[in-house]
C-alpha positions in Angstrom: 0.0 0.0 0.0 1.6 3.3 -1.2 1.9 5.5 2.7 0.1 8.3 1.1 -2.6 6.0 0.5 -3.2 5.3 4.2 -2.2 9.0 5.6 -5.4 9.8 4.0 -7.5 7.8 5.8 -6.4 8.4 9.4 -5.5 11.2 11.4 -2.0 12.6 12.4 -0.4 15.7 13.7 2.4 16.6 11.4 4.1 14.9 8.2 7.7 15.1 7.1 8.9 13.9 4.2 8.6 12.1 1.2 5.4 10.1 1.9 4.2 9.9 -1.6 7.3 7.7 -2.8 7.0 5.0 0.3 5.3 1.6 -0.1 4.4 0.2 3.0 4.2 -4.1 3.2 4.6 -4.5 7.0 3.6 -2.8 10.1 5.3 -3.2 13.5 6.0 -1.9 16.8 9.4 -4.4 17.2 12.7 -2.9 15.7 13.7 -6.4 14.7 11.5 -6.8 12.6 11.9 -3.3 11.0 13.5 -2.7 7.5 12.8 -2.0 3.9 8.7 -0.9 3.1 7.8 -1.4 7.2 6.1 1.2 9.0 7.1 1.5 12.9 5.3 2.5 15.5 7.5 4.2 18.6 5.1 2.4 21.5 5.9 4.1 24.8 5.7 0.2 27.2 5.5 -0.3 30.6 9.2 -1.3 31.0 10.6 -0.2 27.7 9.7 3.1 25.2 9.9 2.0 21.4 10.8 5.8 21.0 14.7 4.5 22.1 14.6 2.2 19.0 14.0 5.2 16.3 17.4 5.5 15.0 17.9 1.5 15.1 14.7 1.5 12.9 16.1 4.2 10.6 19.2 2.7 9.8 17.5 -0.2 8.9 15.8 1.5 5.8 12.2 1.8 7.2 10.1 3.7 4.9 8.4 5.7 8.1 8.3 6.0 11.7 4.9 6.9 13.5 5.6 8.8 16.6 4.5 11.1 19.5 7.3 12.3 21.2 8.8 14.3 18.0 11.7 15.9 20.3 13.4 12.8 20.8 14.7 12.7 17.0 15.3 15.5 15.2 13.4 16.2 12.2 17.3 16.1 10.0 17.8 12.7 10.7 14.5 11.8 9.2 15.2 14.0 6.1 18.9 12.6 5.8 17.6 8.9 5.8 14.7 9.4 3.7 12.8 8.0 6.1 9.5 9.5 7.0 8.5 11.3 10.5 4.7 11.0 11.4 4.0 12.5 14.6 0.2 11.5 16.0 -1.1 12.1 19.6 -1.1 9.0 20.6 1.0 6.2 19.4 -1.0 3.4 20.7 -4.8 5.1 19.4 -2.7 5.4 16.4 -1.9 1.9 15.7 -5.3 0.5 15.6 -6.3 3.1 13.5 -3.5 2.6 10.8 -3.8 -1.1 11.1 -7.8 -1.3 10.8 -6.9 1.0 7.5 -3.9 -1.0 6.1 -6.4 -4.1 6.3 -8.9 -2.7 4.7 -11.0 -2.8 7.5 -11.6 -6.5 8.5 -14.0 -6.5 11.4 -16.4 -5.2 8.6 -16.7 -8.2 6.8 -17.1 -10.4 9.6 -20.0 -11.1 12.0 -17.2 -10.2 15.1 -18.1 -11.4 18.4 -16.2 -9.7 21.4 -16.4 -11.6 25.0 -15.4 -9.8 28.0 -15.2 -10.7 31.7 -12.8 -12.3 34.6 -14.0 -15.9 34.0 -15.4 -17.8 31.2 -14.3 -15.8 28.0 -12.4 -18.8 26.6 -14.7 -21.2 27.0 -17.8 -19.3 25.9 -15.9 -18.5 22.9 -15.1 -22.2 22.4 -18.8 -22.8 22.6 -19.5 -20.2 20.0 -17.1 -21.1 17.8 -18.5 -24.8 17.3 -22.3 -23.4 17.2 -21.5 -21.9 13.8 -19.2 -24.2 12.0 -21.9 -27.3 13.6 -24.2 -25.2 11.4 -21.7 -24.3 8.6 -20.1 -21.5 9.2 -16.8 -21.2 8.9 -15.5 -19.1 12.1 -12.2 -17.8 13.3 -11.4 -17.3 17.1 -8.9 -14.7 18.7 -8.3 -16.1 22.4 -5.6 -16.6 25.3 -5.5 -20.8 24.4 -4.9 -20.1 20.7 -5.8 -18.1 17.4 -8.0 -20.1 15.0 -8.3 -19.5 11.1 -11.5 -22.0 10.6 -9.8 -25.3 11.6 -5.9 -24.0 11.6 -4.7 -23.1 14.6 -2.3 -19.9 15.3 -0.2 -19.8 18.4 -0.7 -16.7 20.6 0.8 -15.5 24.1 -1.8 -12.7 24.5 -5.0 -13.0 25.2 -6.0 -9.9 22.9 -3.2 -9.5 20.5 -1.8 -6.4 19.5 -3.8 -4.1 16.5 -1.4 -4.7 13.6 -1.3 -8.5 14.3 -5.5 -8.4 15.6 -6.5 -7.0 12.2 -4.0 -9.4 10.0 -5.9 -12.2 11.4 -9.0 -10.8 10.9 -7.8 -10.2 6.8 -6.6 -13.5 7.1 -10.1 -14.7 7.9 -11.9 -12.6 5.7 -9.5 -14.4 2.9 -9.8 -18.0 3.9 -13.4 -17.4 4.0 -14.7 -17.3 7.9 -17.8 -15.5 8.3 -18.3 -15.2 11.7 -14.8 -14.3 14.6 -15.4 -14.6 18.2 -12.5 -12.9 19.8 -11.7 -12.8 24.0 -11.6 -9.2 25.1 -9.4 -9.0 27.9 -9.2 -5.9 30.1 -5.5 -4.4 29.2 -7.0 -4.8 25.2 -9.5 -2.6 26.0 -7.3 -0.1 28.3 -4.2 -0.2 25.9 -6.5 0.5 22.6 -5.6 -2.6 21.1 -9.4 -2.8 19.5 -9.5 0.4 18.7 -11.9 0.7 15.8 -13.3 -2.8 14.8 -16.7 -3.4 14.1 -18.1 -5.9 16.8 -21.6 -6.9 16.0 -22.3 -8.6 20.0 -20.7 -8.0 23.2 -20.9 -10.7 25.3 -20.4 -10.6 29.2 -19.4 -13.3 31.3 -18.8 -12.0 35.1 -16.3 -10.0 37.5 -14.4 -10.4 40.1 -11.1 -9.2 41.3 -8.4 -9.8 39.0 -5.4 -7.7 37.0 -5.1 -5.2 40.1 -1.7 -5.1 39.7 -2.5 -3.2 36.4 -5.3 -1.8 37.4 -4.4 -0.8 40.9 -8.2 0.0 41.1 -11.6 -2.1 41.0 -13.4 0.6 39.6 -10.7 1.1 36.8 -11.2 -2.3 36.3 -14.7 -2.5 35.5 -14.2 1.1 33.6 -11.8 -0.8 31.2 -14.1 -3.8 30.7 -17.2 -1.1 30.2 -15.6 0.1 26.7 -16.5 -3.1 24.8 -20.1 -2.2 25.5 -19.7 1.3 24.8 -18.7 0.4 21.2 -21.7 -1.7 20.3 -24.2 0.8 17.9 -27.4 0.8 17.8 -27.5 -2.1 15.5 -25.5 -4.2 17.5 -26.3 -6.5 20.7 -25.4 -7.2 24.0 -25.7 -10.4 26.3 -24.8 -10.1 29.5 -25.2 -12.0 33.0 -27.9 -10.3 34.7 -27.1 -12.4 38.0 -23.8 -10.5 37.8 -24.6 -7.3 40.0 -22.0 -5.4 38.2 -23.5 -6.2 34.8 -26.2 -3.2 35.0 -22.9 -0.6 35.3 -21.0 -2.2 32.5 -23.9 -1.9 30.2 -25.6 1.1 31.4 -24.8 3.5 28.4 -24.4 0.9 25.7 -26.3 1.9 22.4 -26.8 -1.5 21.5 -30.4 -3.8 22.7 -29.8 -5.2 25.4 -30.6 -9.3 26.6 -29.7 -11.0 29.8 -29.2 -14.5 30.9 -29.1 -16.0 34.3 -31.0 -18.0 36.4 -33.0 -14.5 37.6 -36.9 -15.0 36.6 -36.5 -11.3 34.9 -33.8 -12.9 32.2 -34.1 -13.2 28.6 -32.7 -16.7 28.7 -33.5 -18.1 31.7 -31.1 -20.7 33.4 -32.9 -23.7 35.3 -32.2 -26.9 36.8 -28.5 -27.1 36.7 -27.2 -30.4 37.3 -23.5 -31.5 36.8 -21.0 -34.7 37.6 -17.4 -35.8 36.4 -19.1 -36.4 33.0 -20.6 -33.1 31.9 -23.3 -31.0 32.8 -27.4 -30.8 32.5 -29.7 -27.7 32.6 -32.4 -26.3 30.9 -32.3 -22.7 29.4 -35.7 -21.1 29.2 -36.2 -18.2 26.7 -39.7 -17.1 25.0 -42.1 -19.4 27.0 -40.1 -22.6 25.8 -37.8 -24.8 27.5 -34.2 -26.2 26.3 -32.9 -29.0 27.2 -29.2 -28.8 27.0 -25.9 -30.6 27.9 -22.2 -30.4 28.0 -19.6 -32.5 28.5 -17.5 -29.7 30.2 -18.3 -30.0 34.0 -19.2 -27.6 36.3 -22.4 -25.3 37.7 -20.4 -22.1 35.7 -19.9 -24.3 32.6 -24.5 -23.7 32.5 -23.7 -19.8 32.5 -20.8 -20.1 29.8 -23.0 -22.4 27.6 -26.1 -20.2 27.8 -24.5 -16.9 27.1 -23.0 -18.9 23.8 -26.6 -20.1 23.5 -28.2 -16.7 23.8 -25.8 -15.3 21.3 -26.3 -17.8 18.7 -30.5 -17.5 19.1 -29.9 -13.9 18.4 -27.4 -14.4 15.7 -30.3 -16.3 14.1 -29.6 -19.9 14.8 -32.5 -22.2 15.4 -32.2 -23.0 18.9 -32.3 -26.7 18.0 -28.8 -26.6 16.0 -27.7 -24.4 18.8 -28.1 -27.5 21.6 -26.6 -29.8 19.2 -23.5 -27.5 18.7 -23.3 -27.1 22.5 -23.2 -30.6 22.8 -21.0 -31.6 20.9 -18.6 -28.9 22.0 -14.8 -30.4 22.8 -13.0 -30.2 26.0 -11.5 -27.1 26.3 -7.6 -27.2 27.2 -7.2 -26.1 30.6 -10.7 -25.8 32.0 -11.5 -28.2 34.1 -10.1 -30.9 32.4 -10.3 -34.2 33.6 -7.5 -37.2 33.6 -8.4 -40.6 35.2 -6.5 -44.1 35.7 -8.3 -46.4 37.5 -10.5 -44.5 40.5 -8.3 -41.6 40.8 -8.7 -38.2 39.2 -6.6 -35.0 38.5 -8.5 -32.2 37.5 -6.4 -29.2 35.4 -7.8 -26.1 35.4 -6.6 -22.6 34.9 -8.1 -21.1 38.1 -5.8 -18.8 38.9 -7.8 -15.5 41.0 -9.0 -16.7 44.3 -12.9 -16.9 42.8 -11.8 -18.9 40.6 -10.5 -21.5 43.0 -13.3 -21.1 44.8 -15.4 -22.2 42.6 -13.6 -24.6 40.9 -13.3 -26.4 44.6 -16.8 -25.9 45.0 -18.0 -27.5 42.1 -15.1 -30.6 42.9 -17.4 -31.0 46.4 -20.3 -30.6 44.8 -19.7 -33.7 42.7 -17.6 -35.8 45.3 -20.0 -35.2 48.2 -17.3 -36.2 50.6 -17.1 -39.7 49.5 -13.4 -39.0 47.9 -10.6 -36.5 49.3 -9.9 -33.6 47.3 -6.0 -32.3 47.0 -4.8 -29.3 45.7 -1.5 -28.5 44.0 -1.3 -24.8 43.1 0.7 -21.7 43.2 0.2 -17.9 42.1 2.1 -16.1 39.9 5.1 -13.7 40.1 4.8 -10.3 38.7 1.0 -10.5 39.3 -1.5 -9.3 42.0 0.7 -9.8 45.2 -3.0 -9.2 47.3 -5.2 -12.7 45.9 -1.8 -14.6 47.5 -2.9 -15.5 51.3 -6.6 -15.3 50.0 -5.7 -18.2 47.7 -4.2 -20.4 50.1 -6.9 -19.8 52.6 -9.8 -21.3 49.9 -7.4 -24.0 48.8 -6.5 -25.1 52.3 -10.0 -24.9 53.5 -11.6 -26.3 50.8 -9.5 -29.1 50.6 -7.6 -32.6 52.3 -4.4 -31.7 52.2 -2.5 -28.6 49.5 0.5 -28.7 48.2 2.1 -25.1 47.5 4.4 -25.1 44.8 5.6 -22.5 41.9 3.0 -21.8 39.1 5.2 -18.9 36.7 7.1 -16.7 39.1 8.3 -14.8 36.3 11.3 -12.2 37.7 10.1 -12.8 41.5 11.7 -15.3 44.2 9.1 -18.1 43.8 9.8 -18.6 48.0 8.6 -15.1 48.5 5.7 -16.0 46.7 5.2 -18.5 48.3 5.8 -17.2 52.0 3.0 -14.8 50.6 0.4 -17.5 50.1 1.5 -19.2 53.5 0.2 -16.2 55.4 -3.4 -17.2 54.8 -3.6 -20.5 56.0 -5.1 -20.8 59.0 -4.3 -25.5 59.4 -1.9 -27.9 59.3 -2.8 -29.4 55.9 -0.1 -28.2 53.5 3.2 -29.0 52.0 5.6 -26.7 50.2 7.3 -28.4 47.1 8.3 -25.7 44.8 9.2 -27.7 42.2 5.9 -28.1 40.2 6.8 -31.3 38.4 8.0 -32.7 41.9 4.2 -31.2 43.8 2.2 -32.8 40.8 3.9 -36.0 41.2 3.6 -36.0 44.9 0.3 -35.6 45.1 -0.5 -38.2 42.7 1.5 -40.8 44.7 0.5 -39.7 48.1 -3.5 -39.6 47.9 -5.7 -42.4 48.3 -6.6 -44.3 45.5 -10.2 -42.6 45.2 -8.9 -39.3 45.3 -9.8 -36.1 43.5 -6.3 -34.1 42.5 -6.9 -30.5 41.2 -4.0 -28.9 39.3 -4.8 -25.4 39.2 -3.9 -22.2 38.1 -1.8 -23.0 34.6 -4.6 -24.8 32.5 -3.6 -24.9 28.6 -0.1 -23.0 29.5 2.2 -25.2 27.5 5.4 -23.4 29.6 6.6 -22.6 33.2 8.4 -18.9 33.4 11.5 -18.6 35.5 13.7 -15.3 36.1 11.9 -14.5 32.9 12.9 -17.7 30.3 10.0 -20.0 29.7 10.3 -23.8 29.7 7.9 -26.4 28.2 6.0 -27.2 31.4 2.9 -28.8 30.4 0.3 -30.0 33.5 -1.8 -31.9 31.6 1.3 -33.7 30.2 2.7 -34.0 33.2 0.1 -35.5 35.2 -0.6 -38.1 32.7 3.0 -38.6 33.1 2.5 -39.3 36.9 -1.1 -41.4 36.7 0.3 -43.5 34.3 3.5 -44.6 36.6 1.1 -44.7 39.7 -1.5 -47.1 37.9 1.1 -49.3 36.9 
């Protein structure tokens, strides 16, 4: 795309150079990947400013450099290089609007999807996605296990990936023919403008609870930051939301779009009744117009009912017939990471990506719920380094509580001393039912070798994570690997 081409259809502050000789192939915001026809984008980060990389990128022959700190390179340097100097307000606001251009705006030709919430966005969105290719639609899916194209998969480490690499996939969709793209929202995409100017057609909302605060220092900013996927839903659009989530009325308060609820409230649109679930799946009945729905799930679990009817909800309203909806429900695969279920002979490890202390709440709730203390329930967890340092004690107080015996060991400590984490987590349990192994693979195995033969073993807090950070370098660290690693040697 010749850079004069897209100048025109966004907004910028100032424009130096030769822009109408520049052809523009790649966009980027890393100065490795900068060179001949790329466009850069100077992102001021957290830990590191993309402004220090300018004369790197220059001197690698980029075409132009987007920018909003102009005093940190001189105007001559630009002009000597030939390289182009576009100064915007914001660098970030300016990325998604550049990148929704470049692509010719994707999100457009798409029925986009956007879930939002602290729990249940990825498997929701799994739901979705096999509603509409059960009825024949091809769909694409943006999310924090992976990026799907259709059937291919694309890895991803952020939930919500950056603009440039947000709206390539969504091209890339548009190309391979998808239709319909449900993407995860997360609460920093929102915040850090990273969906900026796509088209969603739904919002969907799941729930909230206390999570991020080390990036949001606030709740309130929290919820704030969720709140803009519903403020970008026109009047043509539509939001479902969980009306049994008290916060749900704030988030959706001066949304444009109509409006339908789901929950187990008699005032909902789709009406949640009868929940019923084991080790096998789930059971309830969603009730919506005067008629009742029957539907199941193999995916266990009282909030796996509230994930399954928002999907539900979404597809009715999408124009599904509600029929093909509870067959595409049904049929719905595991999701990796949520509680996901490994047996050898009577014993069970559950793997689940709980990792806020509701979370593990309710994940240990809905274990008791289905053992009804005929089988003891372990716990081998850890929280994160680099993360909310407050959910620590918390967590060890609900897992120790809630269970036989815990076993506190590392989950990705990242840059922190995984035994000051840990000392962390020790402060809120109140009983002597706890070991500290901080070696995960060692805690996993232990666990599986030391409980009864009936037991119940819930892995939680890294679900689908395929890696274990340390002092910053990841290492493949798989827990569903390794506990059928560990079940296998014990059932021999």
């Amino acid at each position: 795309m010749k850079l004069t081409d897209l100048l025109n259809r966004v907004k910028v502050i100032q424009v130096i150079g030769k822009a109408e000789m520049k052809e523009i192939e790649l966009l980027t915001i890393d100065s490795r990947t900068a060179g001949k026809n790329s466009l850069f984008f100077a992102i001021e980060g957290f830990k590191i400013d993309g402004h220090q990389f300018i004369n790197e990128v220059i001197s690698k022959g980029a075409s132009a450099v987007v920018l909003h700190k102009p005093e940190m390179v001189p105007d001559q340097i630009f002009t000597h290089s030939n390289c182009v100097k576009i100064v915007v307000k914001d660098t970030r606001i300016s990325l998604a609007e550049f990148a929704n251009q470049f692509y010719d705006e994707p999100s457009k030709r798409l029925n986009l999807l956007g879930i939002t919430g602290t729990k249940g966005k990825t498997t929701t969105a799994f739901y979705l996605k096999n509603i509409f290719e059960h009825t024949g639609n091809k769909t694409g899916l943006i999310g924090t296990v992976a990026n799907y194209i259709g059937k291919s998969e694309v890895k991803t480490l952020l939930t919500t990936p950056q603009p440039h690499e947000v709206n390539s996939l969504l091209a890339q969709m548009v190309n391979e023919g998808c239709s319909h793209c449900v993407m995860e929202v997360s609460s920093h995409a929102l915040d850090l403008h990273r969906v900026d100017y796509l088209k969603f057609s739904n919002a969907i909302f799941t729930n909230i609870t206390s999570d991020h605060m080390d990036y949001h220092k606030t709740e309130e900013h929290y919820l704030n930051s969720k709140k803009i996927l519903f403020d970008m839903i026109g009047p043509d659009g539509k939001v479902i939301y969980n009306i049994d989530d008290l916060k749900s009325s704030l988030l959706i308060k001066d949304s444009q779009a109509k409006k339908y609820s789901y929950g187990t409230d008699s005032k909902s649109d789709f009406q949640i009744k009868d929940i019923e679930f084991n080790l096998d799946g789930t059971t309830f009945t969603v009730s919506y117009k005067g008629v009742d729905y029957k539907l199941s799930t193999r995916l266990a679990g009282h909030f796996n009912a509230y994930n399954a009817t928002s999907a539900f909800a979404a597809a009715v309203l999408n124009g599904i017939n509600p029929d093909e909806v509870t067959e595409g429900i049904k049929s719905t695969p595991q999701v990796p990471g949520r509680f996901e279920i490994i047996s050898r002979k009577n014993k069970k490890v559950i793997v689940d990506y709980s990792h806020t202390s509701d979370s593990l709440k309710q994940v240990l709730s809905a274990i008791q719920h289905i053992v009804k203390n005929e089988r003891p329930i372990y716990t081998v967890f850890g929280c994160g380094g680099d993360r909310d340092r407050t959910k620590r004690p918390i967590m060890g107080e609900i897992a120790s509580s809630m269970s036989e015996r815990v076993y506190i060991t590392s989950d990705n400590p990242r840059t922190e001393d995984p035994y000051l984490i840990i000392d962390e987590t020790l402060k809120g349990i109140k009983q002597n039912n706890y070991r500290v192994i901080e070696n995960r693979d060692e805690a996993i195995k232990t666990a599986i070798f030391e409980s009864e033969d009936n037991a119940v073993i819930l892995v939680a807090g890294k679900g689908h994570e395929s890696y274990q950070e340390i002092n910053g370098v990841r290492k493949d660290f798989s827990d569903k690997n390794i506990s059928e690693k560990y079940l296998e040697e014990w059932a021999k």
